[in-house]
Structure formats: C-alpha cells, structure tokens
LUMNUPA-783793 format. One record per residue: residue in one letter; x, y, z of N, C-alpha, C, CB in turn. Coordinates in pm, whole numbers, plus 50000, padded with zeros to 5 digits. Glycine has a CB too. Example, Ala and Ser with C-alpha at 12.3 -4.5 7.8 and 13.67 -1.06 7.14 Angstrom:
residues 2
a513194943150780512304955050780513204967050780511314955350905
s512854977550708513674989450714512905000350787514084994050572
//
This chain:
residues 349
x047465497879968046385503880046046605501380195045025498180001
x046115517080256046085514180458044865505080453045655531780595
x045305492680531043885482580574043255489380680044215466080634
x041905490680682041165493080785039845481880769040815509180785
x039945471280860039295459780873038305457680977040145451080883
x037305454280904035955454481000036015440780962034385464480966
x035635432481121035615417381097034645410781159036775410781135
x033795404581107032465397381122032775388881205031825391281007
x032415387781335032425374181419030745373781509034035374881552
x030025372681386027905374681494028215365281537025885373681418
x027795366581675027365357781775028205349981867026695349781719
x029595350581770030925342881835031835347781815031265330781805
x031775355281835033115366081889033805357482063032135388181937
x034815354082059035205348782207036815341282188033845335482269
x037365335982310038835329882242038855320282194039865327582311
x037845312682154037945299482092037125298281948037385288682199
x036185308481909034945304381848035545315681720033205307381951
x035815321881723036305336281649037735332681578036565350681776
x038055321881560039625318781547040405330281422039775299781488
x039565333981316040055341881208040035356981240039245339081084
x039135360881324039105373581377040235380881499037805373181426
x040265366381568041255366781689042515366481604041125353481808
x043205365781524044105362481468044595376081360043715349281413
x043935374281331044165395481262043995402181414042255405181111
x043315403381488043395411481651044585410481658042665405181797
x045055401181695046515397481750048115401581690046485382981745
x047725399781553048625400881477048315412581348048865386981441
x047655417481353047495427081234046675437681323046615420281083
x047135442981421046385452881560046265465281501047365455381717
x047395468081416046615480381397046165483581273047265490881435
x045655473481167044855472481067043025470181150045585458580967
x042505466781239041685455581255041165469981380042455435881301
x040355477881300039535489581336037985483381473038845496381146
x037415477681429036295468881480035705456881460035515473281471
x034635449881551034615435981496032805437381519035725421481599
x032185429381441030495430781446030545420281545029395427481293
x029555421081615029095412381704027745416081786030165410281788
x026905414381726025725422281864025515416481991024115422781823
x026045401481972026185401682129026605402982225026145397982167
x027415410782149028825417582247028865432782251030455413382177
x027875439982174028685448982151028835458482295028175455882022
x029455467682264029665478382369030835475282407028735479482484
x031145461282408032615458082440033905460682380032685447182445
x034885458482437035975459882388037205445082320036415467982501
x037785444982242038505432582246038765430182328039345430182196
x040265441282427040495436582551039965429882643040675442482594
x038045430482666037235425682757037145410482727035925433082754
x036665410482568036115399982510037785387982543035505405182317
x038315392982484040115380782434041105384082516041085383582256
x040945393082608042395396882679043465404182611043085384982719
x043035407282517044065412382395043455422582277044615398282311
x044105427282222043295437482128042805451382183042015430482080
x043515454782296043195466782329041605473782310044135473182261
x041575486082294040435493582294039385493082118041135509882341
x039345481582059039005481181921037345475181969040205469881810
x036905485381966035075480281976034585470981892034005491781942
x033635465882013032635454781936031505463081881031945442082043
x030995461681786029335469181743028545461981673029315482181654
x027125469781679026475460581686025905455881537025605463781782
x026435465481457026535461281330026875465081207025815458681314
x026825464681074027175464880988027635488280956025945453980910
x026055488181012026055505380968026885509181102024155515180953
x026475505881222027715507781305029375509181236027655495181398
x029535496781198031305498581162031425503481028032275483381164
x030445508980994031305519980838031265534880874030235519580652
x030395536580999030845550281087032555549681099030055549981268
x033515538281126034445542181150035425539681033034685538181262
x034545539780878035225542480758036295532580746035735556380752
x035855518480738036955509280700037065508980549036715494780755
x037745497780514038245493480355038085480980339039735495780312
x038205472580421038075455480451036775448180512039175451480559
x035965442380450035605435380556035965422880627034725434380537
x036295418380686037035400180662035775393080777039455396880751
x035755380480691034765373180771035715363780873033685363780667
x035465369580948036005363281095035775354981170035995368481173
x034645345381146034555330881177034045319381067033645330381291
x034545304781125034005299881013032875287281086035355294180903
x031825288081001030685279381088031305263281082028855280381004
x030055255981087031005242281076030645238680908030415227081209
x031625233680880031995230780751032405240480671031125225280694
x032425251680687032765265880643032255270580548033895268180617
x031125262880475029935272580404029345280080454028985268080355
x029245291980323028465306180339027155304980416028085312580191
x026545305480536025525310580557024255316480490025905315880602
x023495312180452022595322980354022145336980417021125315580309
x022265337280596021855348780627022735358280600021495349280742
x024035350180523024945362380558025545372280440026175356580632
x024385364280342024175368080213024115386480217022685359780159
x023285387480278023195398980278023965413080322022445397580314
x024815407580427025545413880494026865420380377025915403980615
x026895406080332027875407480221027615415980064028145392880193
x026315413280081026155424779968025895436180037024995422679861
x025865443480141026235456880202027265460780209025965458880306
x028275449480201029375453380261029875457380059030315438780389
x029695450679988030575453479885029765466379827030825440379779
x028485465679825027715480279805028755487879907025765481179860
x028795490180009029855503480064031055501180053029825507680207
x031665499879920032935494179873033855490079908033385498279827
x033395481180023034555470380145034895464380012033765456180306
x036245459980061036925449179987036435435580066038675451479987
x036675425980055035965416480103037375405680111034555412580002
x037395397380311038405389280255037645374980342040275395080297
x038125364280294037065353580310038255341680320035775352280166
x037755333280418038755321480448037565309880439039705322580620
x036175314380394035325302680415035845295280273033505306380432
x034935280480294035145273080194034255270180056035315263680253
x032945285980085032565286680003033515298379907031315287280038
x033415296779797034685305779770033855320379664036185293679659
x033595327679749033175341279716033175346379573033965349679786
x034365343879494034935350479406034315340379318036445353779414
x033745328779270032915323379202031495326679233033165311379207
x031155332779297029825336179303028995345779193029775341679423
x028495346279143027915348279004027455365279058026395334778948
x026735365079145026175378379229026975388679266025645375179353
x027735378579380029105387779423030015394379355029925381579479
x030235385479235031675387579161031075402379025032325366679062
x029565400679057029255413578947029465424679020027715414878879
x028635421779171028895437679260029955441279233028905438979419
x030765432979246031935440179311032995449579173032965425779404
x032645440879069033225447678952032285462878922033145435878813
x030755460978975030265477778997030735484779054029265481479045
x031255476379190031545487379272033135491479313030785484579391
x033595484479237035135482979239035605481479328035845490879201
x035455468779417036325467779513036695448779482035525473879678
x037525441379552038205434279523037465417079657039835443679532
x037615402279579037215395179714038405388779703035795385579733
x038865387779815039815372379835039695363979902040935372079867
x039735348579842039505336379919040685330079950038665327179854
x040875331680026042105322380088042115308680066042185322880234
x041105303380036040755290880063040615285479878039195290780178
x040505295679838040685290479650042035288579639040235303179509
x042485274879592043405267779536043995271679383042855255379541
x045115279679434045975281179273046435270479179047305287479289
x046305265279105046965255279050048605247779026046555257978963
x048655258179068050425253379086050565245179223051655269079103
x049875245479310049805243379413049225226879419049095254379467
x048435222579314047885207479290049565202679218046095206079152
x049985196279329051045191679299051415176179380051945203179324
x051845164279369052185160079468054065156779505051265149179464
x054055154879621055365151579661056445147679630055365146979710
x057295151879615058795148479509059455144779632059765163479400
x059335146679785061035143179854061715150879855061945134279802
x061585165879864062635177879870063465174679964062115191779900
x062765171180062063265168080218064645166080206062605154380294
x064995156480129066215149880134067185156980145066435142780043
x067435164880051068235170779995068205187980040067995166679858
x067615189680168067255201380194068005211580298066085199280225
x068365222580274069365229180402068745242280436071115232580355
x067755236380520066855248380633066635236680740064925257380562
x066305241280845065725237680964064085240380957066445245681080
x063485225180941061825229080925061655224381076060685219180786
x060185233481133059745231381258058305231881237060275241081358
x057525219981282056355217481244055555221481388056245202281183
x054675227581407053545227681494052475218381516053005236681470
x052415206481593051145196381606050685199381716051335181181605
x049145192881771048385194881837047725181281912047705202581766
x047195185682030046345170182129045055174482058046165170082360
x044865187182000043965189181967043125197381813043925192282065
x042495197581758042345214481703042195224981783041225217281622
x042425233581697041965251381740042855248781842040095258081794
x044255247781912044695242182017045995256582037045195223781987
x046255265581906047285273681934048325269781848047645273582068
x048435263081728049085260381680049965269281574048555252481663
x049115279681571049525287581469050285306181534047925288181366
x049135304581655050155312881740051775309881808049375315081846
x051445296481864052655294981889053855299981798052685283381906
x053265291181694054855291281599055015304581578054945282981433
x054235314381543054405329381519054665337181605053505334981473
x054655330481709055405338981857057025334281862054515332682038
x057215322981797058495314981761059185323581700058385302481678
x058585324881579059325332381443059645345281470058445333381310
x058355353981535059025367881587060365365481660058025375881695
x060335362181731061285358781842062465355181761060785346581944
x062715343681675063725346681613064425355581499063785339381598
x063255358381448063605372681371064205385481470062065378581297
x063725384881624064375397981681065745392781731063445405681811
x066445379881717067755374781765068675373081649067615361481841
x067655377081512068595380581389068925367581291070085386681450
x068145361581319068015347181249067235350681145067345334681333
x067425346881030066475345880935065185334280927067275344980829
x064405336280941063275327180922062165329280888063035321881002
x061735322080826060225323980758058885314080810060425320480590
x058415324780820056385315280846055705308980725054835328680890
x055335295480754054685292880637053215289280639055355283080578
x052375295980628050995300680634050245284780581050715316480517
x049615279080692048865268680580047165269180580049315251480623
x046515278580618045065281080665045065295580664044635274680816
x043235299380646043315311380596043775322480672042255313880555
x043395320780826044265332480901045605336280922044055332381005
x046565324380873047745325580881048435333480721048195310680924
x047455327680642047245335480504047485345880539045995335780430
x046375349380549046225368280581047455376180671044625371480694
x047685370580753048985374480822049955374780754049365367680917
x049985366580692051885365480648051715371180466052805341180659
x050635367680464050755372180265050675364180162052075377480212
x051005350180195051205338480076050825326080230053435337679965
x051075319080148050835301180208049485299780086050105298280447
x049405282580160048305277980110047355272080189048575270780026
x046045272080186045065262880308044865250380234043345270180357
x045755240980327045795227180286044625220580332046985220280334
x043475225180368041935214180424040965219080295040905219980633
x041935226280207040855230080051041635221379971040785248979968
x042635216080005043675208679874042695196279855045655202579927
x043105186979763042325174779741043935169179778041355171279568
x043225155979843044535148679925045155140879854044285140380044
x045545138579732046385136179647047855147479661045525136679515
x047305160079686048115169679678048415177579813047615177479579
x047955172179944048655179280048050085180280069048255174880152
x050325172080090051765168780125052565178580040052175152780094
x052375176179835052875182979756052705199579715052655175979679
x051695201379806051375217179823052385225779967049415217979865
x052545218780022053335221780180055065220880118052875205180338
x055275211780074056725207880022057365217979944056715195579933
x055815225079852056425236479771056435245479820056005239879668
x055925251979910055735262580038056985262780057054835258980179
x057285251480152058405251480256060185254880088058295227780383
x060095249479984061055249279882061055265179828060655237479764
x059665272079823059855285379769060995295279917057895292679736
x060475286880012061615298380134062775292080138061165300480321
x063145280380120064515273180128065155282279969064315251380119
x064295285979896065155289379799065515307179842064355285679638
x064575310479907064635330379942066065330780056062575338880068
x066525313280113067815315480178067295316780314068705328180125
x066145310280393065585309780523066875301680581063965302180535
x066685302480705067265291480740066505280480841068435296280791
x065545289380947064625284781011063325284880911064545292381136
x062485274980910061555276880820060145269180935062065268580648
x059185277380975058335276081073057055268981008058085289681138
x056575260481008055405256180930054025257381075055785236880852
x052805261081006051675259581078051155250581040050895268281085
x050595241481181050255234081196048405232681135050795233481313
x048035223781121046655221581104046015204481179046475222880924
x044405211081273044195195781289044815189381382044515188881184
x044805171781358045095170181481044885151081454043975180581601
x046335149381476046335133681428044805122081463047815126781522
x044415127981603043625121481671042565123481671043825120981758
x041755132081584040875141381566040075134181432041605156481549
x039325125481481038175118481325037895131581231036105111181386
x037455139681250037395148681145037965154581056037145154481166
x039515155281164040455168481073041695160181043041005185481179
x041605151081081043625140081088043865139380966043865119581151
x043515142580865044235139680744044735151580666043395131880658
x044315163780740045355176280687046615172580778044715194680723
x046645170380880047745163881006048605155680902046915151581155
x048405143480894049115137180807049655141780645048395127080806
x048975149280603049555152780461050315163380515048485157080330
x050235171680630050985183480650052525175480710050075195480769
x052335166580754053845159980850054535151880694053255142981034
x053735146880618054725140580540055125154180377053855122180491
x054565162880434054705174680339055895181880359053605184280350
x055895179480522057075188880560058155183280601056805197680658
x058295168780654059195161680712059875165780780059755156680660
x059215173480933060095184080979061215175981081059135196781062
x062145183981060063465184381087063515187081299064175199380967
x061955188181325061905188681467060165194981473063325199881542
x059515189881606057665196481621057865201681755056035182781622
x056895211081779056175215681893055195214881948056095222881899
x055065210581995053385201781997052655213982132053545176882082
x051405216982056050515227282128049205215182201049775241581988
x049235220682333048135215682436047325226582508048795207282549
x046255226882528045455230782602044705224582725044845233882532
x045665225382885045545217882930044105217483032046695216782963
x043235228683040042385223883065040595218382992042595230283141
x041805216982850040585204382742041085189282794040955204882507
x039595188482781039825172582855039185165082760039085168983018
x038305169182681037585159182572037775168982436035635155182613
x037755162282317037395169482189035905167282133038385164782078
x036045174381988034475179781944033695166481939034365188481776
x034075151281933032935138281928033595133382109033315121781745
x033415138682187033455137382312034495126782378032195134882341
x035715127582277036345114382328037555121782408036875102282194
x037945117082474039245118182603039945123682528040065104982680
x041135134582519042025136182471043395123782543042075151482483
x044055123282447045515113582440046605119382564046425115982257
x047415114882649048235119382685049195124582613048475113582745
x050015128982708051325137682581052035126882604052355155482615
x052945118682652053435109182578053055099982457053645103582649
x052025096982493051425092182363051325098182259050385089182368
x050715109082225051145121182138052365121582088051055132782200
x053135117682162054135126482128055195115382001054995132282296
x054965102982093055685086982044054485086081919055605069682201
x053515090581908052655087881803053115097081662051145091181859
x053405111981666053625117981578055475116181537052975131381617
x056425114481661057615115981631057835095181552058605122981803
x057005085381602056525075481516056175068881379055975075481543
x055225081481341055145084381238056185089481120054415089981263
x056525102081142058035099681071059285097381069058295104581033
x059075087981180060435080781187060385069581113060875076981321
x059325068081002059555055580907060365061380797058135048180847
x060585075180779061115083280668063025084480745059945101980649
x062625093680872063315101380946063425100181083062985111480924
x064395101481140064515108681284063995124181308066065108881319
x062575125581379062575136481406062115138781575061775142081300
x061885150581623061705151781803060965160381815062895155281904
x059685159481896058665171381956060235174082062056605164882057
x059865190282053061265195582103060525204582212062385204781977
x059585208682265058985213582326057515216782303059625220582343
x057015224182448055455227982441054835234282466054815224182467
x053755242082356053315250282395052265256182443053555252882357
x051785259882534050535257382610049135267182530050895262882788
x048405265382506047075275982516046045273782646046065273782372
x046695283582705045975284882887044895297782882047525290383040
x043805296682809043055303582768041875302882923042675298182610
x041805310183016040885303483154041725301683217040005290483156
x042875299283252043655299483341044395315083391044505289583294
x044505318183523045345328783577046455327183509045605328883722
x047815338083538049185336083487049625324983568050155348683497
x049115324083702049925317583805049655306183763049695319683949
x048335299283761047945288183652048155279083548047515290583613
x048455293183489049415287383362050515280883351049805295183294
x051355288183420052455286883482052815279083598052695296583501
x052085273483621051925260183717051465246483682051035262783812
x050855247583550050455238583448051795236383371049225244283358
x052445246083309053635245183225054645238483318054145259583167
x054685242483445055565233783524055325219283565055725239883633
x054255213483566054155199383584053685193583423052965195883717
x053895194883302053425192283174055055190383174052435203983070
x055895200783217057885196083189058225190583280059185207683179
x057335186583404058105172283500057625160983417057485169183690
x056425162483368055745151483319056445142983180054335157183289
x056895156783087057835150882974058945154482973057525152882853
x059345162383053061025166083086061325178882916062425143883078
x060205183682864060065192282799059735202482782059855190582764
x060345216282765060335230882777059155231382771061025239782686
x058165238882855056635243382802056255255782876055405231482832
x055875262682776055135277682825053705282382709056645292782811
x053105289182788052085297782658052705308782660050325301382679
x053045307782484053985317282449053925329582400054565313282385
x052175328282381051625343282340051365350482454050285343582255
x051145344982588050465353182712052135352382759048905344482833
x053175350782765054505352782869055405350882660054915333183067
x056245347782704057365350582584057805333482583058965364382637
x058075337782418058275322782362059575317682390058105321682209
x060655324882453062035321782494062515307682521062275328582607
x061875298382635062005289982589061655279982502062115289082634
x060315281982445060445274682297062105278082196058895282182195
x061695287782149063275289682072064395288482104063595299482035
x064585289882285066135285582302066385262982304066655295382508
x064815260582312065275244482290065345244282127063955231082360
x065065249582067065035253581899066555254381882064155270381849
x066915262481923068265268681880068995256381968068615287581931
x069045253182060069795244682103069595228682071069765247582224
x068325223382026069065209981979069085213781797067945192682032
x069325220181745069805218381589071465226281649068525229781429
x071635233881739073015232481737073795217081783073435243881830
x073325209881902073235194481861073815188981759072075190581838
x072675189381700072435185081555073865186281454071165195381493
x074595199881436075425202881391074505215781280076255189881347
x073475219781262072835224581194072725243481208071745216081215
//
C-alpha cells in the first residue's frame, strides 16, 4: 500500500516535543500528507521544524481526511507513553474512517478489547511498535566476539538529543559512497523508518542487551558491513540510563558518536548536564571492561541556533575534544563518516 499519513502531534507539534512525528517528516516526506495540531494549524512544517516543506498543520481530525489519508500515526508520546483517555476518541474516528493505525505508545493498541473489534469491522490494521515479539526476549550470548561488521553506536549528554538522526544521516551517506550498511532501529520512530528493529525501553531488562545483539546478528548475517545502531537515553539520565546500558553491552560497539545539544544546559530533573570529556571517558570506560572502544566523533543537534552558530559551536566542541563535530542533518554528515571510514581503516577493518 501508498502510505498517506496523518500524524497526531495536539498541542506539541515543535522540534523537540513531536519526536515521532518529526521523524516520519524527515524521513518518510513523501508518505506524511499532514499533521493535527490545532495549535498550530494554518501552518506549515517548514514554519513549525525548518523542514518538511509545504505539509499543513490542521486543525483536526475531519480536517485531515479531506486530504484522504490511509495512516494515522500517533506522533507524540506523553510522559510515560500511556494512551491518553482523551485520545480515545480520536482513535476510534480514525479507525471508523478506515485509517490504519500506527502507534509507538506503550500502551499497546492491538490488545485493546474495543480497538482490536473496530478495526476487524472496519478492516483496517494497528501496529505497535512497542509490542515485543518473543523471539526477541532473549538474553546475551557474546556475538561480539566473534563478529565481522563494524558496529557504530550513537550515545547522548542527553535524551531526545539527535541520536537517531544522526546515525541515519551516517548511513545514508554511506550507502551513497557504496558501502553496504544497515540501520538498526531500536525505538518506535526508527521502527517505522527502517521496517524492523526492536524498542528496547518495552524489553524487560533481563533481555536488552539480548534483543540488540540479535538485531545487530540478523544484519551481520544479510553481509552488512557497517552496521549503525540507534541510540536510546542517556547514561546520565535517572530515568532513561538503563536502556543506555543494556543498549552498549548489547552492541559492544566496535566505535560511538556521541550526540550533544549544545545549547542544553540542564536535563528533565534539572541537573547540569556532564561535560564531553567526561561523557565521553565515562561511556568509552564502560566498555572497556569487555573491549577497546572510541567516541569517534560529534554530532551536534543545534536546534535555535543560526547556521553560523552552529557552526561556531561545532568549531570550539573540536578544539575542546580534538573531535570531528557537525549537525549532520542541517549541513552533511561528511565528516562524521569520513572519521568512520578512517579510524576502522586504522583499525585494519
């Protein structure tokens, strides 16, 4: 089926708050028809994100089936990522006008007793990104060892920090220099983009690590050679550090990129963010009780900053660590991938 995707972001539609909506914008542009928002509407993505061209905001539900979609995807997730009850409703409109329905919350749609009858009336289909296949409750065997791809892990000073763009501005980039490499999706927007992964903050933590390991082993076996993992979370982060940790000893990557946003100065319980050295000796620390591995560069999310800005930030962040750094979705990821390509040639790899 042609996707035509209407994506729910009420009230927070913006570059930080919208993370699942912004992410099909970006990367699935010309599936991703309109986005609900009434407090935006009239607008345009372009206005709202800098990006997304001419794809209207409206102001609601009967608004965006004027422009005859097939999808609806819920495009933000509140905190903790349960269903909303207001949004109960929305959702039974949407499967009454036979949207397919795609869902990254952590309530998981497709068990819903209500939902799951509409939709067999009305024949259309839900997917949760966030429901756990069983093959996937697995834990860690140590593939690592014995492994011949180049894994590149994405970490963060922060969440929501760009972690998942980066690397996918990576992977294009080496896919157009003829490298084979693969994205490995670990959260629901990266889901939706790429087709498969798994969202490791639904795994039970017995099985992170062993859910990522099999990810990264199903592309080592398709013959990748670069194998890009998305990042989740954020070592330093009381809330989220333990998808961080099951994702680094899941993947044992073979080299990180560590994403900053340099004008965040505190995170969500108001504490200072870490310097990047520290960061950096903290995560490459960590698995160096297994391995030798290296944050190999950085990548900025200069979201509020001019180009000139940005780019004046990226230049004292590489006096500061003597490490490649650009935002790689607003200018080109070039040098991320040429320090990529150049220390695994190093390496001998």
């Amino acid at each position: 089926m042609n996707r035509r995707i209407l994506a729910l972001a009420e009230g927070r539609f913006s570059p930080l708050k919208s993370k699942t909506a912004n992410g099909a914008i970006a990367y699935l542009t010309s599936e991703v028809i309109g986005v609900v928002d009434s407090t935006k509407a009239g607008m345009t993505s372009q206005q709202v994100l800098g990006y997304g061209g001419d794809i209207p905001v409206l102001r609601n539900l009967e608004e965006g089936l004027r422009l005859q979609p097939t999808h609806m995807l819920i495009g933000i997730a509140p905190p903790g990522g349960r269903l909303p009850e207001i949004w109960r409703d929305l959702i039974r409109e949407s499967i009454k006008a036979r949207l397919h329905i795609l869902s990254g919350l952590h309530t998981i749609l497709s068990d819903d007793a209500e939902f799951t009858t509409l939709a067999r009336e009305y024949n259309v289909s839900i997917t949760d990104y966030r429901k756990i296949a069983p093959e996937s409750e697995v834990v860690a065997k140590g593939t690592w060892r014995n492994r011949r791809a180049n894994v590149i892990l994405t970490v963060g000073t922060d969440c929501n920090i760009g972690k998942m763009t980066t690397i996918l501005e990576i992977q294009k980039d080496l896919v157009q220099r003829g490298v084979k490499s693969d994205f490995v999706a670990t959260g629901q927007t990266g889901m939706m983009i790429r087709g498969r992964g798994v969202a490791v903050d639904s795994l039970i933590g017995d099985y992170i690590a062993g859910a990522i390991e099999l990810e990264i082993d199903r592309s080592v076996a398709e013959g990748y050679e670069y194998i890009l993992v998305e990042g989740q979370g954020a070592l330093t982060h009381m809330g989220y550090s333990s998808v961080t940790l099951g994702l680094l000893h899941g993947t044992m990557p073979d080299a990180m990129i560590l994403c900053h946003q340099p004008t965040r100065l505190k995170d969500d319980y108001g504490l200072v963010l870490p310097g990047l050295k520290s960061i950096i000796d903290l995560h490459e620390g960590i698995v160096r009780f297994f391995r030798e591995t290296k944050v190999i560069a950085i990548g900025l999310n200069s979201v509020g900053l001019s180009d000139e800005e940005s780019q004046a930030a990226a230049e004292r962040i590489t006096q500061e660590t003597g490490l490649p750094t650009v935002d790689a979705f607003r200018f080109s990821p070039q040098k991320l991938t040429d320090a990529l390509i150049g220390y695994f040639s190093t390496k001998g790899h």
